[in-house]
C-alpha positions in Angstrom: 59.6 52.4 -0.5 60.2 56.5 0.5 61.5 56.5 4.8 57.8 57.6 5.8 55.9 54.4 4.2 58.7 52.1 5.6 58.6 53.8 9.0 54.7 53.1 9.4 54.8 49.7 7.8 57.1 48.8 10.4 55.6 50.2 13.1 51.8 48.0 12.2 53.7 45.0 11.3 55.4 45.0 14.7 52.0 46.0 16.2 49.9 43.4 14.4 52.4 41.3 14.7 52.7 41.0 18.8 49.0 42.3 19.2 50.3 45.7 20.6 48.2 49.0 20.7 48.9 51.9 19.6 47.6 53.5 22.5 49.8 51.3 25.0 52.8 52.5 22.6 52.0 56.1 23.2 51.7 55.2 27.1 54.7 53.6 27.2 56.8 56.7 25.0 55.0 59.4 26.3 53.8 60.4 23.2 50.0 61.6 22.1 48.2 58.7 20.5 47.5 61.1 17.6 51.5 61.2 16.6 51.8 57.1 17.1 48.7 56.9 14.8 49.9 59.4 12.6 53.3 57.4 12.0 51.4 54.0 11.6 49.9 55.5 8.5 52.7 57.1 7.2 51.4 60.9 7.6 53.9 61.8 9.9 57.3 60.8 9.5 59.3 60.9 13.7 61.7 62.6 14.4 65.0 60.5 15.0 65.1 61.0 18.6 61.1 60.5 18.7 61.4 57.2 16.6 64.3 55.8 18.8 62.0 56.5 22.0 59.2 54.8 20.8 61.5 51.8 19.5 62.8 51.5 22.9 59.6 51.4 24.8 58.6 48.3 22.9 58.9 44.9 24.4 62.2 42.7 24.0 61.2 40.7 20.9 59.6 43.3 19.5 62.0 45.7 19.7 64.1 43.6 17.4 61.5 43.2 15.1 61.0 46.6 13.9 64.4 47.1 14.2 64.9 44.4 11.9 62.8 45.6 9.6 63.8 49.3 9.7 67.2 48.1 9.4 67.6 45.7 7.1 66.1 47.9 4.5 62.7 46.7 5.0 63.7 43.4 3.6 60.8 41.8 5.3 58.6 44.3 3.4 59.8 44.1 0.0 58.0 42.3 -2.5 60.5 39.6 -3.9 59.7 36.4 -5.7 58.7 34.0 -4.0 61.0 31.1 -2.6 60.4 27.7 -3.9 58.8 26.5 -0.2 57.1 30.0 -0.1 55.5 29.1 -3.2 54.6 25.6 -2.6 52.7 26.6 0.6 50.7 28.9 -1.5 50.1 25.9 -4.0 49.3 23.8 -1.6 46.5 26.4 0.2 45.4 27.2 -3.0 44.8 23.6 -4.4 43.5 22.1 -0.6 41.3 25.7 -0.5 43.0 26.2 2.9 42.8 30.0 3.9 45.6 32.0 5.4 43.4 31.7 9.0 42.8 27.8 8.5 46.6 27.4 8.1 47.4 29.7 10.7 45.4 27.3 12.8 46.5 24.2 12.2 49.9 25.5 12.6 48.9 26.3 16.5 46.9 23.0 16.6 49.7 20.6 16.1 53.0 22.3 15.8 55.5 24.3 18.3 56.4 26.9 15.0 55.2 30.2 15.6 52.8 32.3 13.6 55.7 34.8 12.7 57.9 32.2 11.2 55.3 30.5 9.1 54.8 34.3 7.7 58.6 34.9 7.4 58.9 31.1 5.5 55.8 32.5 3.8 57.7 35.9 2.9 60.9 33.4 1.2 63.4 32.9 4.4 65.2 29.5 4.1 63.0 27.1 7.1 65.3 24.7 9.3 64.7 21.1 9.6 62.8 21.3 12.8 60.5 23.9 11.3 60.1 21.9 7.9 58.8 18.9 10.4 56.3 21.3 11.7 55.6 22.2 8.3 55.3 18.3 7.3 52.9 17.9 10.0 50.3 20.0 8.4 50.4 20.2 4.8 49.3 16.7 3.4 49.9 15.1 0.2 46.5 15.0 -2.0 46.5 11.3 -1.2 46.5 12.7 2.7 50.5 11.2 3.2 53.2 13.0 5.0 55.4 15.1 3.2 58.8 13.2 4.1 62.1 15.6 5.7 63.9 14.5 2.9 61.1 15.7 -0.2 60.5 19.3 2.2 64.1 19.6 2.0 64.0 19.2 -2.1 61.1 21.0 -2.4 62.4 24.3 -0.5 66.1 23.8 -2.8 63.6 23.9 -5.5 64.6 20.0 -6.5 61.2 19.3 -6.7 58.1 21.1 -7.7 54.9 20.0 -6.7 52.1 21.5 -8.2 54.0 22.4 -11.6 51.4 21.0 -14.0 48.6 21.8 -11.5 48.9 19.0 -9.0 51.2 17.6 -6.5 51.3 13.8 -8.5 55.4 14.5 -9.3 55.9 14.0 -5.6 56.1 10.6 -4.4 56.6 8.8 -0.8 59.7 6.5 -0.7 58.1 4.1 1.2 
């Protein structure tokens, strides 16, 4: 990914991702809403001094975000294969014909875990116990069962694999 693709991808990731504008970013900098646009879409790369004042006009957590993902070599941007638990999610939405949206939804409905870390367990980051019980408490077994800590925890260490022959049937409830 060349420094001018990575720059804008960061910049609309942290954007989308804390419903920022452009136009309040350019407010904030002092910058012409032409230039923030132009580095959004990867036209224009900023100068060094330029893209530290606009970093440093955004909010707290947001501010570490795109940092975060400038920094770490875009990490969060790469395309990299896709974690066991990544890849049972998408199983799972796939199979149940849940949409990205619907899931993002029942996420807000009946858990505390925030949108961005379902994306970043979505985009392969190991999930914690406490989020894996969040994650438990929305994605069902076919027979409409809680996933158990204990089988989110093998599924994500890739112990077990639900969906391998199509369906989730090798996953069973110690009841």
């Amino acid at each position: 990914m060349n420094e001018s693709t990575q720059i804008a991808k960061a910049l609309r990731l942290t954007i989308a991702e804390f419903g920022l504008s452009q136009t309040a970013i350019a407010g904030w900098s002092g910058l012409n809403p032409n230039d923030i646009s132009k580095f959004t879409r990867g036209k224009r790369i900023p100068r060094g001094d330029t893209l530290i004042k606009v970093i440093n006009t955004l909010p707290g957590e947001a501010k570490h975000y795109c940092l975060d993902l400038l920094f770490n070599q875009g990490s969060r941007m790469k395309e990299s294969p896709l974690s066991p638990l990544s890849e049972f999610i998408a199983k799972w939405q796939n199979h149940e014909g849940v949409s990205q949206t619907e899931l993002e939804i029942l996420i807000q409905q009946r858990t505390m875990l925030s949108i961005r870390a379902l994306h970043e367990i979505q985009s392969g980051r190991y999930a914690n116990e406490t989020e894996l019980g969040f994650l438990g408490a929305v994605i069902l077994k076919p027979n409409g069962d809680f996933y158990l800590l204990d089988e989110l925890v093998a599924i994500q260490d890739g112990i077990i694999k639900p969906y391998q022959n199509g369906d989730a049937s090798n996953v069973k409830s110690e009841t």
